[in-house]
C-alpha positions in Angstrom: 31.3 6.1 -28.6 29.1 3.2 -27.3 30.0 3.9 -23.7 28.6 7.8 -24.9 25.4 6.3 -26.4 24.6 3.8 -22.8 25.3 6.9 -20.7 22.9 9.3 -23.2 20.3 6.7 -22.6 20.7 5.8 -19.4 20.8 9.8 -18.3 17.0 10.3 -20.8 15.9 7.3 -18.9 16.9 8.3 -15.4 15.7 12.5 -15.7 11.8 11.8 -15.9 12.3 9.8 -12.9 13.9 12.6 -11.2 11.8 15.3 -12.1 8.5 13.5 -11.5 10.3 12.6 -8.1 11.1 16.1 -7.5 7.3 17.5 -8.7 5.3 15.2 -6.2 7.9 16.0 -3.5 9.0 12.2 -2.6 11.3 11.6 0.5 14.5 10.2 -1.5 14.7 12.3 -4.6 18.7 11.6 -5.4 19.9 9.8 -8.4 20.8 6.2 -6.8 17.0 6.0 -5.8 15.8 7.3 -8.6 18.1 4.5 -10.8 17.0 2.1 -8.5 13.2 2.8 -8.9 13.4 2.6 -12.6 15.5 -0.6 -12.7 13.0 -2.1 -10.1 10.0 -0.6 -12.5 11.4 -1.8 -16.1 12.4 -5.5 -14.7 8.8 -5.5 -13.2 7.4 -4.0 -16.5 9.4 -6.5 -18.6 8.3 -9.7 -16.5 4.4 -8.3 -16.7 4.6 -7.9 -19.9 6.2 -11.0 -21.2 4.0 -13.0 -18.8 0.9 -11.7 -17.7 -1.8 -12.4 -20.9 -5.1 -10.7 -20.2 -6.8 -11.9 -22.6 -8.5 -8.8 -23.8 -8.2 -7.2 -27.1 -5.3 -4.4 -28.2 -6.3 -1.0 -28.6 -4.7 0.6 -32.3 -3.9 4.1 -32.4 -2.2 5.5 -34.7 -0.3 2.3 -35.8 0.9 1.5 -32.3 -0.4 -1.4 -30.8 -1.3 -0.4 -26.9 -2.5 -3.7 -25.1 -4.3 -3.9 -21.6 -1.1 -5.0 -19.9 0.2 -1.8 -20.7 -2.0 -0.3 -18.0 -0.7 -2.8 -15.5 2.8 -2.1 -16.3 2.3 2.0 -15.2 -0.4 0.8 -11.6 2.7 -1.7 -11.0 5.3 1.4 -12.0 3.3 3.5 -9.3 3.8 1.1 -6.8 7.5 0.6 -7.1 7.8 4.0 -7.1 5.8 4.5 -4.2 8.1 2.1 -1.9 11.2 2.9 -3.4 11.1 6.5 -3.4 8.9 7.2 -0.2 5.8 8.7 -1.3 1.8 7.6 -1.1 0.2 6.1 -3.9 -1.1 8.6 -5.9 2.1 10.4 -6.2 3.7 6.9 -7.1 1.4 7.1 -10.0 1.9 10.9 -10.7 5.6 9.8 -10.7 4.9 7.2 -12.9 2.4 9.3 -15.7 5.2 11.9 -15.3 8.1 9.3 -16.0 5.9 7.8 -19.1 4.5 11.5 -20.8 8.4 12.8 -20.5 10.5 9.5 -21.8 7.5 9.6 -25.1 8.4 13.1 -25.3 12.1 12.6 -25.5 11.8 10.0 -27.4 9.8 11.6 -30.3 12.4 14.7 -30.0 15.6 12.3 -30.4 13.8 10.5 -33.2 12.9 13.9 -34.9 17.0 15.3 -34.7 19.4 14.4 -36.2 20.4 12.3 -33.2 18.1 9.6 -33.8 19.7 8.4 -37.4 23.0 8.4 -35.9 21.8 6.4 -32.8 20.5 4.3 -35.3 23.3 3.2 -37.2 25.5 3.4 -33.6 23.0 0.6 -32.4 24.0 -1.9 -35.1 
C-alpha cells in the first residue's frame, strides 16, 4: 500500500511537468527528463527556500503564508527547466506556471475526495 501511495504521488508530481513540457513544445518531452527536471527543480527549491532570507515581509492570503522566496523558487524552476528540458526561457517559465497552477489543482481535488483522508491516515 505504501509503495501504491509513493507511486500515486510521484505520477501527480511528474504529469504537470509533462504536460507543461508537452504545451510549450520543449525538445525532451519523455518521462526520465521530465523526472529529472522536477527532482533538479524541488532540491533547488528546497535549498532556496531553507537558505535564501530576503528579508522582506510575507504576503497572507487566505491563511497561507506566500513569502518572497516563493517567487525565486518558480524564476529558479524556469531555469532548470529551461536547461534540462531544452527550451528558451520563457517557456521554462510557462513550464514552470504550468507545473505550479496544475500540482495546486490536483492537490485541492485529492484533498476534496475521499482520497485525501485515506492518504492521510496512510501517511502516519
Amino acid at each position: 500500500m505504501f509503495l501504491l501511495v509513493i507511486a500515486l504521488v510521484l505520477a501527480l508530481c511528474i504529469v504537470p511537468v509533462w504536460i507543461g513540457a508537452r504545451v510549450v513544445g520543449a525538445t525532451r518531452k519523455d518521462f526520465a527528463a521530465c523526472f529529472g527536471a522536477l527532482v533538479i527543480a524541488l532540491l533547488t527549491g528546497s535549498f532556496i527556500t531553507a537558505h535564501v532570507r530576503l528579508g522582506l515581509p510575507s504576503w497572507h492570503l487566505g491563511g497561507t503564508a506566500i513569502h518572497p522566496s516563493d517567487l525565486l523558487v518558480v524564476l529558479v524552476a524556469a531555469l532548470v527547466y529551461m536547461l534540462v528540458l531544452g527550451t528558451s526561457y520563457p517557456r521554462g517559465l510557462a513550464v514552470a506556471l504550468i507545473q505550479h497552477v496544475l500540482a495546486l489543482v490536483l492537490v485541492a481535488a485529492l484533498a476534496s475526495t475521499v482520497l485525501g483522508p485515506t492518504l492521510r491516515h496512510v501517511m502516519r
